[in-house]
C-alpha positions as CSV (number, residue, x, y, z in Angstrom):
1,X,-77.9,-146.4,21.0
2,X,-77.6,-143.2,19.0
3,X,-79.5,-140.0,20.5
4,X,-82.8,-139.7,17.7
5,X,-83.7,-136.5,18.9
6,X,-82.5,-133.0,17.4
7,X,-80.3,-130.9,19.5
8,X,-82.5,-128.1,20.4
9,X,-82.1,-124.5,18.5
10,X,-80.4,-122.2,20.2
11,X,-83.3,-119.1,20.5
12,X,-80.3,-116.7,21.2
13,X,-78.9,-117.1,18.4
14,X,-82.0,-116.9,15.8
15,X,-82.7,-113.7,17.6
16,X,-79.5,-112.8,16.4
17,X,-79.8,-113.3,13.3
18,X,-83.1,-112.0,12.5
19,X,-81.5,-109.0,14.1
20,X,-79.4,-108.5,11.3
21,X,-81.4,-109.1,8.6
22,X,-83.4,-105.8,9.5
23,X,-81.0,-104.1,8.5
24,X,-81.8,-105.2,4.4
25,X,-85.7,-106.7,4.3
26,X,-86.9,-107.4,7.9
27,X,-89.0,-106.2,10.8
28,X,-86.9,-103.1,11.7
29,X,-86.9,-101.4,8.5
30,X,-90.6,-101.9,8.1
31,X,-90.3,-100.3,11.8
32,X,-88.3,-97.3,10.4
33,X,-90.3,-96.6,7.9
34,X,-92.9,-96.6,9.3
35,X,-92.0,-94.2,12.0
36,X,-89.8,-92.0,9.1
37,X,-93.7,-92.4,7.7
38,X,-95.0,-90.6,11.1
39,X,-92.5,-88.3,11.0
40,X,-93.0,-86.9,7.6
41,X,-96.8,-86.6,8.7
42,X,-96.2,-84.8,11.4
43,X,-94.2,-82.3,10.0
44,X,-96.5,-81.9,6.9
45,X,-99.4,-80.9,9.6
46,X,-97.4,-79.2,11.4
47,X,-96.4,-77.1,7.9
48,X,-100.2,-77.2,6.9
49,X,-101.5,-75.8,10.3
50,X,-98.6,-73.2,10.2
51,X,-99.9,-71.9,6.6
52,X,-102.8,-71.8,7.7
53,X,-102.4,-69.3,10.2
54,X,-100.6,-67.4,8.6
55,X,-103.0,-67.1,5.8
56,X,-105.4,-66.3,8.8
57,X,-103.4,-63.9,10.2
58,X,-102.4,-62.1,6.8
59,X,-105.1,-59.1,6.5
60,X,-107.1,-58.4,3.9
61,X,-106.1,-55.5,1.8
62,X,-107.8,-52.6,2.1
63,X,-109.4,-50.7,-0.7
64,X,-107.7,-47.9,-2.1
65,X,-109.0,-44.2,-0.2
66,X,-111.3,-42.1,-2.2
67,X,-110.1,-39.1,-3.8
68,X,-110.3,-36.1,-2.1
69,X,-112.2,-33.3,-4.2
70,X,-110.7,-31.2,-6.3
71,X,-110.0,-27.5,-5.8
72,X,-111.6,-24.2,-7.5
73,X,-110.6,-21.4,-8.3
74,X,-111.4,-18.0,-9.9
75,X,-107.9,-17.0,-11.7
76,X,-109.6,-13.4,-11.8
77,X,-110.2,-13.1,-8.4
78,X,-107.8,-15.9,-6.6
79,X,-104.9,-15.7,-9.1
80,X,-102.0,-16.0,-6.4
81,X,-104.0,-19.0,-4.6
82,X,-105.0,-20.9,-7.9
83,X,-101.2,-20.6,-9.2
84,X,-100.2,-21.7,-6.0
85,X,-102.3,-24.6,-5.8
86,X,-101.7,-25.3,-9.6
87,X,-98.0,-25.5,-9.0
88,X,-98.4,-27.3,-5.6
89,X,-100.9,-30.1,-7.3
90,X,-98.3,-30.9,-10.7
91,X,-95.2,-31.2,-8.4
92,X,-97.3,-33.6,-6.5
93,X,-98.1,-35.6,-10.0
94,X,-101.8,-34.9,-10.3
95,X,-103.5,-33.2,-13.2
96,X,-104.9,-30.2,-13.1
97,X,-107.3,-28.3,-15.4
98,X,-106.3,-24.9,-17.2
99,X,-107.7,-22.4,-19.3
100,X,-105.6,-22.0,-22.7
101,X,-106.9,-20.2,-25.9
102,X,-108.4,-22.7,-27.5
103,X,-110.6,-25.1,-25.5
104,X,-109.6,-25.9,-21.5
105,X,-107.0,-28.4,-21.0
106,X,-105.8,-31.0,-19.0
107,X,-102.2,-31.0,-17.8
108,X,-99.7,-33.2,-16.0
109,X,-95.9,-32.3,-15.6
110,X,-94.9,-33.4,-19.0
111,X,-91.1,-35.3,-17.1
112,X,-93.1,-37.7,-15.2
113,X,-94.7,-40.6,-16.8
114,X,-96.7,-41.1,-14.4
115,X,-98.2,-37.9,-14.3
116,X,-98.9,-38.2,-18.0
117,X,-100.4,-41.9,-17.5
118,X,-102.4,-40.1,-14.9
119,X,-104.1,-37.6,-17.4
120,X,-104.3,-40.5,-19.6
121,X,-106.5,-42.2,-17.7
122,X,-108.3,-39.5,-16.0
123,X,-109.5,-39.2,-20.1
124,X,-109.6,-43.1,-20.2
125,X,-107.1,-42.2,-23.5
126,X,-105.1,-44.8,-24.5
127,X,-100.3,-44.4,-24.8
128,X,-101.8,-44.5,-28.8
129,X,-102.5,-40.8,-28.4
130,X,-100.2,-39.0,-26.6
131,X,-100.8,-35.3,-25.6
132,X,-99.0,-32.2,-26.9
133,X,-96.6,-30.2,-24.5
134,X,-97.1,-26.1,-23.7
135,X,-94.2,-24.1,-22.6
136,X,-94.1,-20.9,-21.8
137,X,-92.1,-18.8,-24.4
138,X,-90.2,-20.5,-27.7
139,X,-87.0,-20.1,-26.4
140,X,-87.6,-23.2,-24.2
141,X,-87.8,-25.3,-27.3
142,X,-84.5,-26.0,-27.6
143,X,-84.2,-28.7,-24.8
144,X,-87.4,-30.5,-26.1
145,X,-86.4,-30.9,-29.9
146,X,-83.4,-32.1,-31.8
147,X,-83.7,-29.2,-33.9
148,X,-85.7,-26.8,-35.1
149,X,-86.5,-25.9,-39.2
150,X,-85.8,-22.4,-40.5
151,X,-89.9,-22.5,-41.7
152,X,-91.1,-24.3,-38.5
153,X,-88.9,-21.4,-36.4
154,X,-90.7,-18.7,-39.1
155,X,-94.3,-19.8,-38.0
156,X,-93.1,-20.1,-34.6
157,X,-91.9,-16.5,-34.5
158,X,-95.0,-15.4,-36.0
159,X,-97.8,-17.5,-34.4
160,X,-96.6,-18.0,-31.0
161,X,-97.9,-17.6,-28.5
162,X,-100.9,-18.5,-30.3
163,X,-102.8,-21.2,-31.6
164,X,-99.9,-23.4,-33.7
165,X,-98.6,-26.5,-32.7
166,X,-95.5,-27.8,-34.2
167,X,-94.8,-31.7,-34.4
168,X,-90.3,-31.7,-34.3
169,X,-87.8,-34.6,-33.3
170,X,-87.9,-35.1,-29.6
171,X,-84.1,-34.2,-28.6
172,X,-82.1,-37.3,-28.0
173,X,-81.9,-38.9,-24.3
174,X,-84.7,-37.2,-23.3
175,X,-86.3,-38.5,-20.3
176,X,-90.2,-37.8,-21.0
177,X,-93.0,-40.7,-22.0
178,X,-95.8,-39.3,-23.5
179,X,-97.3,-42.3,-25.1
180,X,-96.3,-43.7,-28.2
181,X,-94.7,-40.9,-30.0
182,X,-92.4,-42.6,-32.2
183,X,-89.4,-40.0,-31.5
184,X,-91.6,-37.1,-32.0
185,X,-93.3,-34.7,-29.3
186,X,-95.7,-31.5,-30.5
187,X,-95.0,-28.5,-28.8
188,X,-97.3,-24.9,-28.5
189,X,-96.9,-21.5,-26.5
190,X,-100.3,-20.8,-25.7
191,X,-101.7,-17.2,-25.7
192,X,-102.8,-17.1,-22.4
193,X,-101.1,-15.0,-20.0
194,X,-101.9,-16.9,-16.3
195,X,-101.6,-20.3,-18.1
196,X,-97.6,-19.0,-19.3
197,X,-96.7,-17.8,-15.8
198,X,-98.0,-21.4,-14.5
199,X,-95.6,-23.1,-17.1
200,X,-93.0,-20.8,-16.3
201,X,-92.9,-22.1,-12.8
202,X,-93.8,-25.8,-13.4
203,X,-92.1,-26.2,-16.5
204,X,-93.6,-28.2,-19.7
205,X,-96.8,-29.5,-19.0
206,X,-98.8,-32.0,-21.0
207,X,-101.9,-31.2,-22.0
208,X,-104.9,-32.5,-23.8
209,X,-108.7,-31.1,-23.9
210,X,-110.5,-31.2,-20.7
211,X,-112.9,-33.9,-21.6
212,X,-113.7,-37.5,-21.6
213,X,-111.6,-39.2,-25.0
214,X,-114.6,-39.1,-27.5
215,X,-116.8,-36.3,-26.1
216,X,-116.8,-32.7,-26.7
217,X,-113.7,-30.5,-25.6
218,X,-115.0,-27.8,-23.1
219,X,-115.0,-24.3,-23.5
220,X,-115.9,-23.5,-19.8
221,X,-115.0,-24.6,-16.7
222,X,-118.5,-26.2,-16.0
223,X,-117.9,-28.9,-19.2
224,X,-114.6,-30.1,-18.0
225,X,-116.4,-30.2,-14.1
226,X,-119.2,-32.2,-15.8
227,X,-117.1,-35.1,-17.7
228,X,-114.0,-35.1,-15.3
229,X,-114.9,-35.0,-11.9
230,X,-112.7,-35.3,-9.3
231,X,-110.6,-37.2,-11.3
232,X,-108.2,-34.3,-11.7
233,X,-107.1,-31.7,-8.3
234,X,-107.4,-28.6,-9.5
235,X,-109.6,-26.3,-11.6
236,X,-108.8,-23.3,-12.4
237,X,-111.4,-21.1,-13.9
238,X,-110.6,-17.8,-16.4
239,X,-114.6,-17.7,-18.0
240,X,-115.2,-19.1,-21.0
241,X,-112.7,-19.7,-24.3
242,X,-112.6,-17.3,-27.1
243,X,-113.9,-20.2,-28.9
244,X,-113.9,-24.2,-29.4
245,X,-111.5,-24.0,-32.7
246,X,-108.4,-26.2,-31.9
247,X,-104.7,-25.3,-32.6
248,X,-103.4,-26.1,-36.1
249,X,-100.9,-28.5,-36.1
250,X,-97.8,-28.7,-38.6
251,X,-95.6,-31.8,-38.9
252,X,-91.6,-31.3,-39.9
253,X,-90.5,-34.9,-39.1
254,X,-91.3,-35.7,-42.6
255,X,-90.2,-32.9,-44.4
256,X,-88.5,-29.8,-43.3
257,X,-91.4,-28.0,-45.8
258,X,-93.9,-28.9,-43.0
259,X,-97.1,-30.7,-43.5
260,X,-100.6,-30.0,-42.4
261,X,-101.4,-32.4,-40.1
262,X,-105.0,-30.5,-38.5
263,X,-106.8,-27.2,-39.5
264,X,-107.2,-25.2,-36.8
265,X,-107.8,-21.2,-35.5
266,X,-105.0,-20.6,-38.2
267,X,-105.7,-21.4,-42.2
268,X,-103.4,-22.5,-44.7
269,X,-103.6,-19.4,-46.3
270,X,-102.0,-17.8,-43.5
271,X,-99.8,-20.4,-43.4
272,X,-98.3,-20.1,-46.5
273,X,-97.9,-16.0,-45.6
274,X,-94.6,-17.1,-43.8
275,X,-94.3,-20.6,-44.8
276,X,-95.4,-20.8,-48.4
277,X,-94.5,-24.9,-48.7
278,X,-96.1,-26.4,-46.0
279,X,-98.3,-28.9,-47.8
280,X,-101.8,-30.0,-47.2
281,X,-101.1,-33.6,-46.3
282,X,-105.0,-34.6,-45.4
283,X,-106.7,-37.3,-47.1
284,X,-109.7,-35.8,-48.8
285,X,-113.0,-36.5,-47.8
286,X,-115.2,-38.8,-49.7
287,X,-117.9,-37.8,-51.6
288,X,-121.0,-38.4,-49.5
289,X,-123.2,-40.9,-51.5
290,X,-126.7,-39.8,-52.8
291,X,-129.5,-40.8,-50.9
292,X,-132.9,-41.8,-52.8
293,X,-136.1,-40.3,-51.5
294,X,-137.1,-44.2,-50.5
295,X,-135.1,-43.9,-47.3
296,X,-137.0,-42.8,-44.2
297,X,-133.6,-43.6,-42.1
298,X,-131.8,-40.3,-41.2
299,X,-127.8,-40.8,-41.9
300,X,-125.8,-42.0,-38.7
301,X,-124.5,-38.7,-37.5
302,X,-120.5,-38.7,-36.7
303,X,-118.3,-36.7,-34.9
304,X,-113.9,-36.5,-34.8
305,X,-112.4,-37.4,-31.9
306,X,-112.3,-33.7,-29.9
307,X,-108.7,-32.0,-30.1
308,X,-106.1,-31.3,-28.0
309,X,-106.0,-27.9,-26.6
């Protein structure tokens, strides 16, 4: 009689061979993943918690130190100490304010850019306007310009030092950024004798009125105080300015004739004295328009930017 019953299963062997079908769809890879899964967790939190300490570790930064005030001095009486301290503050890039004979200035060493971006701002005066340099005597001109105009080195022998400032070429490869000058850089020898011997031992300086871009330039140490603060490190006060009337300024980059950029303390008329070409290149001013007697509004008064000392 034939046996009806199956021959039993061998368990060993399914075991086997669900064993190694793991290794494509079964049991164990859903195992590995799953603890690849873990894994990846624990690392992530691990990487979170480390962030986060750092981030609580990292301190905050701290606000920038107050300036300290700025200095004062009498040139009359304290000449050595305010040259001294003059010197000592433009070597150390801050801006200093100085008497000229014009209007008082602000100056920065004129070879540092950011020196100049620090009188900028301390005039909250955009790169759009960049400020003049002084030097001390006209022979010194020479390693700011390309070259210098038999007229523009006529009024330059007549007028300086004085209250004439010449717009040349800036000489090639020369490290200075004054703002957006467009290859040109205005140049004056002031008449003022303890403003020269401070240029002849810092070098050019840049300078611009002592004043707030848009208010009035000062003619006394107490205006520039007022609208500047301690936004500069130095004052140095010499009394008040013969006046508030502004350098003239003549352009040769256009034409080697020169062309009157700004009236000033020196006319055209005198101009024309030494330079008798130098065109009037203003735009006239319009007409102003006639007013009936119907209007109880007073005009809108307006003032020009101040100018640079």
């Amino acid at each position: 009689m034939t046996d009806q019953h199956p021959e039993p299963t061998d368990p060993v062997r399914i075991t086997l061979e669900g064993d190694a079908g793991a290794d494509d769809s079964g049991v164990g890879e859903l195992e590995e993943i799953e603890a690849l899964d873990q894994v990846g967790e624990v690392d992530q939190i691990e990487a979170l918690d480390t962030t986060e300490e750092a981030e609580a570790e990292e301190p905050e930064a701290e606000p920038a130190p107050p300036r300290p005030p700025a200095q004062y001095f009498d040139v009359t009486t304290q000449y050595d100490e305010a040259l001294a301290a003059a010197v000592a503050a433009i070597r150390a890039g801050e801006s200093i304010v100085l008497p000229t004979d014009t209007v008082y200035g602000i100056g920065a060493n004129a070879l540092s850019a950011t020196a100049v971006q620090g009188l900028l701002d301390a005039k909250q005066r955009g790169r759009d306007m960049p400020p003049p340099v002084l030097i001390a005597d006209a022979a010194s001109l020479g390693s700011l310009v390309q070259f210098v105009d038999e007229d523009a080195r006529a009024l330059a022998d007549r007028f300086w030092p004085g209250a004439l400032t010449l717009v040349l070429r800036m000489q090639e490869g020369l490290r200075i950024d004054l703002g957006e000058t467009r290859g040109t850089i205005a140049v004056r020898v002031p008449d003022h004798e303890f403003t020269r011997a401070l240029l002849r031992r810092t070098g050019p300086l840049a300078v611009s009125s002592a004043n707030v871009s848009g208010q009035p330039a000062s003619t006394d140490i107490a205006g520039a105080r007022e609208q500047l603060g301690d936004a500069v490190a130095v004052y140095l006060d010499a009394g008040p300015t013969p006046g508030s009337m502004p350098s003239t300024i003549v352009d040769f980059t256009v034409s080697t004739l020169g062309s009157l950029l700004r009236p000033g303390a020196i006319s055209l008329d005198e101009l024309h004295e030494v330079a008798k070409f130098v065109q009037d290149e203003r735009e006239p001013e319009p007409e102003p328009e006639p007013t009936s007697e119907a209007d109880d509004e007073p005009a809108e008064e307006t003032r020009e930017t101040p100018p640079d000392a």
